[in-house]
FIVO-100385 format. One line per field, with one value per residue (C-alpha): residue number from 1; residue in three letters; x, z negated, y. Coordinates in Angstrom, 3 decimals. Example, Ala and Ser with C-alpha at 12.3 -4.5 7.8 and 13.67 -1.06 7.14 Angstrom:
BEGIN
nr	c(1  2)
rest	c(Ala  Ser)
c1	c(12.300  13.670)
c3	c(-7.800  -7.140)
c2	c(-4.500  -1.060)
end
This chain:
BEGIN
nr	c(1  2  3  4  5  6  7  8  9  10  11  12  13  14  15  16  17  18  19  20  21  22  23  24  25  26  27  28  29  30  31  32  33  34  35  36  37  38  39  40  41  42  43  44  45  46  47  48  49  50  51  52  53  54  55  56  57  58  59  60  61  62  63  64  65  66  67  68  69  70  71  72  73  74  75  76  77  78  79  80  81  82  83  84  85  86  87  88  89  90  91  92  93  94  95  96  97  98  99  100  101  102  103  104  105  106  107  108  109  110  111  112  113  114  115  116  117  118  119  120  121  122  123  124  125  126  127  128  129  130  131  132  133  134  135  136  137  138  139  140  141  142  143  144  145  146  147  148  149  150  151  152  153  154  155  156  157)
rest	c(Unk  Unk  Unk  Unk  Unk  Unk  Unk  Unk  Unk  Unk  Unk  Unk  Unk  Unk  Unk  Unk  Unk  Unk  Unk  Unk  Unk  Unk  Unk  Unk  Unk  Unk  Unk  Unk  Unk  Unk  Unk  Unk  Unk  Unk  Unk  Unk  Unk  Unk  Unk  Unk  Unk  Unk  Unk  Unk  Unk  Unk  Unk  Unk  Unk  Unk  Unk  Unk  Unk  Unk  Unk  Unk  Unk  Unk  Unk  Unk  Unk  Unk  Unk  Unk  Unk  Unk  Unk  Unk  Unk  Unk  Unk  Unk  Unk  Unk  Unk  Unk  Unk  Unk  Unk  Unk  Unk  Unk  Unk  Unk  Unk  Unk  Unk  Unk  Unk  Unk  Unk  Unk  Unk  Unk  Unk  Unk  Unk  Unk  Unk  Unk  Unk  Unk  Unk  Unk  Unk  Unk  Unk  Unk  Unk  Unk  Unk  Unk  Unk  Unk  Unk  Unk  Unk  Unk  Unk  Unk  Unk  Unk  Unk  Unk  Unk  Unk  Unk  Unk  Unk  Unk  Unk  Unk  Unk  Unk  Unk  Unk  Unk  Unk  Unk  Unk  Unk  Unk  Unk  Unk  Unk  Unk  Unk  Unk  Unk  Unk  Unk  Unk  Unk  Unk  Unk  Unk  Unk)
c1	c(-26.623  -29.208  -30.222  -29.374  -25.789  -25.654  -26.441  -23.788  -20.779  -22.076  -22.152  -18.809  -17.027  -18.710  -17.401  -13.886  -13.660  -14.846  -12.733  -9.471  -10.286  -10.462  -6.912  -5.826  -5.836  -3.246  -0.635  1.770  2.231  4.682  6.073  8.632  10.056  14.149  13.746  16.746  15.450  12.370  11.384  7.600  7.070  4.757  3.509  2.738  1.029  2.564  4.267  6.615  9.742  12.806  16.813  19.725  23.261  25.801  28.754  29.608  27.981  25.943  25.336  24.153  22.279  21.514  19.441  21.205  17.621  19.153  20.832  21.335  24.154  25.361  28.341  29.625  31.746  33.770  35.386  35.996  33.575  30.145  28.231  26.353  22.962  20.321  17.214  14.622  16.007  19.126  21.754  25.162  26.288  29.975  31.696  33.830  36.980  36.479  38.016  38.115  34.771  32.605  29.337  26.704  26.429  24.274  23.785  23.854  22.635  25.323  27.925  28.079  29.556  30.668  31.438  34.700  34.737  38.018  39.265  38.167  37.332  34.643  35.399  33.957  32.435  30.568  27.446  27.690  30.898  32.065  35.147  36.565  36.944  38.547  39.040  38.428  39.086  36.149  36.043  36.680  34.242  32.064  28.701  26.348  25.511  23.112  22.593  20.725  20.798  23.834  26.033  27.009  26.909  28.803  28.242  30.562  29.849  33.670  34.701  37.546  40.255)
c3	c(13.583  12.343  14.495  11.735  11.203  14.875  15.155  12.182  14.144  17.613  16.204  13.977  17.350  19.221  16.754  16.317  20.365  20.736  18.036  19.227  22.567  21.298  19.207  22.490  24.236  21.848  24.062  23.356  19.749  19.369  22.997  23.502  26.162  26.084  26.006  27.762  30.823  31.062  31.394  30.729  31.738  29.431  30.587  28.805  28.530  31.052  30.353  27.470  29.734  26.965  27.921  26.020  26.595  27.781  29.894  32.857  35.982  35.494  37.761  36.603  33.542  31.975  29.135  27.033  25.593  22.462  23.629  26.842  28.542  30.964  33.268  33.276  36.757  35.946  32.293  33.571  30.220  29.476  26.417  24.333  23.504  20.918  22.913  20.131  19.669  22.142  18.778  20.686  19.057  21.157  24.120  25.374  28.387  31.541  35.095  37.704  38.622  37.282  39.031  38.159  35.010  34.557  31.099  31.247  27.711  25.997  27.617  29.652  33.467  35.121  38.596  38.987  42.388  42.979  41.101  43.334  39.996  37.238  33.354  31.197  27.894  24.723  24.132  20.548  20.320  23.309  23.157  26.565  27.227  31.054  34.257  37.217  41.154  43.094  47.089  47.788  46.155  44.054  43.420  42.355  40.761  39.469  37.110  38.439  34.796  35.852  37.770  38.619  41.607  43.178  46.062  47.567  49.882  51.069  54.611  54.145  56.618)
c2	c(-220.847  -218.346  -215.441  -213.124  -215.058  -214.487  -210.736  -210.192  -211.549  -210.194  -207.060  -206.879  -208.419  -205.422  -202.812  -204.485  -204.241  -200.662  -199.579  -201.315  -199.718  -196.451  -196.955  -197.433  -194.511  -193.074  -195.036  -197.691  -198.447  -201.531  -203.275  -206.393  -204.087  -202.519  -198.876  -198.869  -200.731  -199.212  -195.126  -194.344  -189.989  -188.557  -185.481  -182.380  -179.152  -176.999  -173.996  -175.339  -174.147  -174.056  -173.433  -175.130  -173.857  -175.788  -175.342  -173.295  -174.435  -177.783  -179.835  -183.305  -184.842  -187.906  -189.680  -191.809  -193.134  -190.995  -187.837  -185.568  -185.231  -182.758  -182.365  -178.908  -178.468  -175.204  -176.481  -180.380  -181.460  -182.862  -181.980  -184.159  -182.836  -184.007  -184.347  -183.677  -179.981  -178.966  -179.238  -179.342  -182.835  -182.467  -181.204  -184.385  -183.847  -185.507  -185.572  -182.682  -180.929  -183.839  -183.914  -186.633  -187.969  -191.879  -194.122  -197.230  -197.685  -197.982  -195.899  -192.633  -192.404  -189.364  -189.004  -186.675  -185.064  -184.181  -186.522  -189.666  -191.374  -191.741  -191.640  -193.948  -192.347  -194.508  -192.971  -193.311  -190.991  -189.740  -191.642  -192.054  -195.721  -195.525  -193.638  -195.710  -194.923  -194.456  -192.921  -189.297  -186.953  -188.762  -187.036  -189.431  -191.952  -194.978  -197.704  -200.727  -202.637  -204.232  -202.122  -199.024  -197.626  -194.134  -192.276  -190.483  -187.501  -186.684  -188.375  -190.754  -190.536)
end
């Protein structure tokens, strides 16, 4: 191979590298990742504080990978929130004071404190699917990809 021939592909590798590089920086463009499995934080410019309203006295929230949702304690609902602008996409019933609110993709669990139980929303709708008995006082809550798990913060007798 010529020196010249050589020099040519040396050099277009070089530039193909460096510029691939620098498209990189821009973050993550395609990924064989679930979006639902796996949370990446971006962070911003600070100072881009905004408010959305929602219902009396809230004390959990949740990502869907879609939409927010928040419990709101005094009115025994959660509201469904679009996450790109705060639009108020529905205000759904739930159990007794509900507290913490977890996704696990495909469907939305809130804890009910004094209800002893957690209500079983679908994401896509808020459709409640089922109430289920948990311990006294759930008040929080996770999804491990498989299960989920409540904590309950009232002594049991």
């Amino acid at each position: 191979m010529s020196k010249l021939l050589r020099y040519v592909l040396f050099s277009t590798l070089a530039t193909s590298v460096a510029s691939m590089a620098a498209w990189g920086q821009g973050g993550v463009v395609n990924s064989t990742k679930n979006p639902l499995q796996v949370a990446t934080l971006h962070w911003y410019a600070a100072n881009q504080t905004t408010a959305f309203g929602v219902g009396p006295f809230p004390p959990g929230a949740t990502f869907d990978g879609v939409n927010l949702w928040v419990a709101n304690a005094t009115d025994n609902t959660v509201t469904k929130l679009r996450a790109n602008d705060g639009a108020v996409l529905g205000t759904f019933a739930v159990g007794q004071d509900p507290d913490a609110v977890v996704s696990d993709g495909g469907n939305v669990w809130v804890a009910n404190f004094n209800d002893s139980a957690v209500t079983k929303l679908r994401a896509s709708d808020g459709a409640m699917l089922g109430t289920f008995p948990t311990g006294q006082g759930p008040n929080g809550m996770a999804f491990d990809g498989t299960n989920i798990w409540v904590a309950n913060s009232a002594a049991i007798a």
